[in-house]
N, C-alpha and C positions, 0 to 999 in steps of 0.2 A: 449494339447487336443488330445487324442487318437480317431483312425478314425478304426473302423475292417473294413475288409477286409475281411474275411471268419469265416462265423458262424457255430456251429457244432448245430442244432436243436433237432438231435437225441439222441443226449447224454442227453441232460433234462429230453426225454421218458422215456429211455430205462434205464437210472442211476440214483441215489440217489447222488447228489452232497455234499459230509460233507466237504470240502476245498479247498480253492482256492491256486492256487502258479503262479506265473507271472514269465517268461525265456524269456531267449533274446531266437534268432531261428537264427543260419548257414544258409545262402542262398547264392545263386550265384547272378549273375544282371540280367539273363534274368528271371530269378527265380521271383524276387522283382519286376521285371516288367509287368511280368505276374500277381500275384497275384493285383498290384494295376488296373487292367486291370477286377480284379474281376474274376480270372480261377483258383480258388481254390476248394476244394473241402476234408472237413474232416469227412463224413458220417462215414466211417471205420476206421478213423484213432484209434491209441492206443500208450502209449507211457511205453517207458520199461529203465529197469536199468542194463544197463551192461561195469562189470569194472566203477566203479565208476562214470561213464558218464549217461545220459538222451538221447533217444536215439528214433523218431517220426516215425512208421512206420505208413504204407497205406496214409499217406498224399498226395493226387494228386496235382499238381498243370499243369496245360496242356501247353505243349511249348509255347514261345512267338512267335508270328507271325512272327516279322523282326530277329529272334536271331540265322538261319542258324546254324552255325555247334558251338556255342555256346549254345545251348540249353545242357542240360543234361536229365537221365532220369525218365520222370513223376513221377514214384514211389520209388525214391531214399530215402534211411533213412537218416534223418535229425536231425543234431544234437539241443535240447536244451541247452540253457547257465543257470546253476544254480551254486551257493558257494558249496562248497564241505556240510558244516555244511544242507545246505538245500537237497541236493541229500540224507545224511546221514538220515535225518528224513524220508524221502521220503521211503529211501529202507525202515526201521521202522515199519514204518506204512500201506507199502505195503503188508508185511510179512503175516498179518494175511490173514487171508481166506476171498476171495471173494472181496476184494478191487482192484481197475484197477487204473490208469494216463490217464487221457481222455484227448486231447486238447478240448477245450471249442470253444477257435475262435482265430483266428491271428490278430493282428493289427500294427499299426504304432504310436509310440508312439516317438515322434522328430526326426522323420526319420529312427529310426531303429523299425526291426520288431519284434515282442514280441508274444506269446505264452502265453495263460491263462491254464495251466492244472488243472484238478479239479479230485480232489482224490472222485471216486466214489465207490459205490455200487451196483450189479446191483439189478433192479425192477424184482419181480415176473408180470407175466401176472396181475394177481388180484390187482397189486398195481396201473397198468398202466390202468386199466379202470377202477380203483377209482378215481384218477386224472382226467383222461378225463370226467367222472360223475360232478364231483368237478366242472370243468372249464364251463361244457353244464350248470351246476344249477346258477355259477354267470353270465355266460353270459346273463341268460333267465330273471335273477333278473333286470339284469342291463336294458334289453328291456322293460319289465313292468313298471319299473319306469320312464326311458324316454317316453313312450308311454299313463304313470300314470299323469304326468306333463304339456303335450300337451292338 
């Protein structure tokens, strides 16, 4: 049973999600302890290929409380764990124009931490308040019929 730990909400706005790919994630201890503490934080985050590695910038995640001179820094690049064969796609399909590696959300999945990237696209303005049109029209359906049934 996977438990996240840090959700990226923005990336649904702002991106067109065509794929998922699940990586382990490098971290330190105060690092893991932090984030199960809930002090993450991947609004900006973006994830990039270089030298054949997967490689998590802008990822915050804010020092542990008790972790003193074991703490490292907030915005350190963080490596993802992927099979060479899956990086290989990755670069691929990055190639073309306008494609990003977005982390989606972090989670614990039997104790180690995992990384959901989703190969996106970004939204025009006009696409992002069609959606949100979209989302005000079922939600108003949904109040009608519960209010229809009462």
């Amino acid at each position: 049973m996977a438990r996240i730990l840090v959700d990226n909400r923005k990336a649904f706005h702002d991106y067109e999600i065509l794929e998922t790919v699940e990586a382990g994630l490098v971290l330190t201890g105060t690092e893991i302890k932090s984030l199960r503490g809930g002090k993450g934080n991947l609004r900006d985050a973006y994830a990039r290929i270089d030298r054949g590695e997967v490689w998590i910038h802008s990822f915050h995640i804010s020092p542990y409380e008790q972790g003193n001179r074991a703490n490292v820094d907030p915005l350190r690049l963080r490596k993802a764990l992927l099979h060479k064969e899956e990086i290989h796609r990755l670069i691929v399909k990055t190639r073309d124009k306008g494609f990003a590696l977005i982390p989606l959300n972090i989670f614990l999945d039997k104790g180690r931490a995992k990384v959901e990237l989703g190969l996106a696209r970004g939204k025009r303005q006009y696409d992002k308040r069609e959606a949100l049109a979209e989302r005000e029209t079922a939600r108003e359906k949904e109040r009608v019929l519960k209010h229809g049934e009462e």
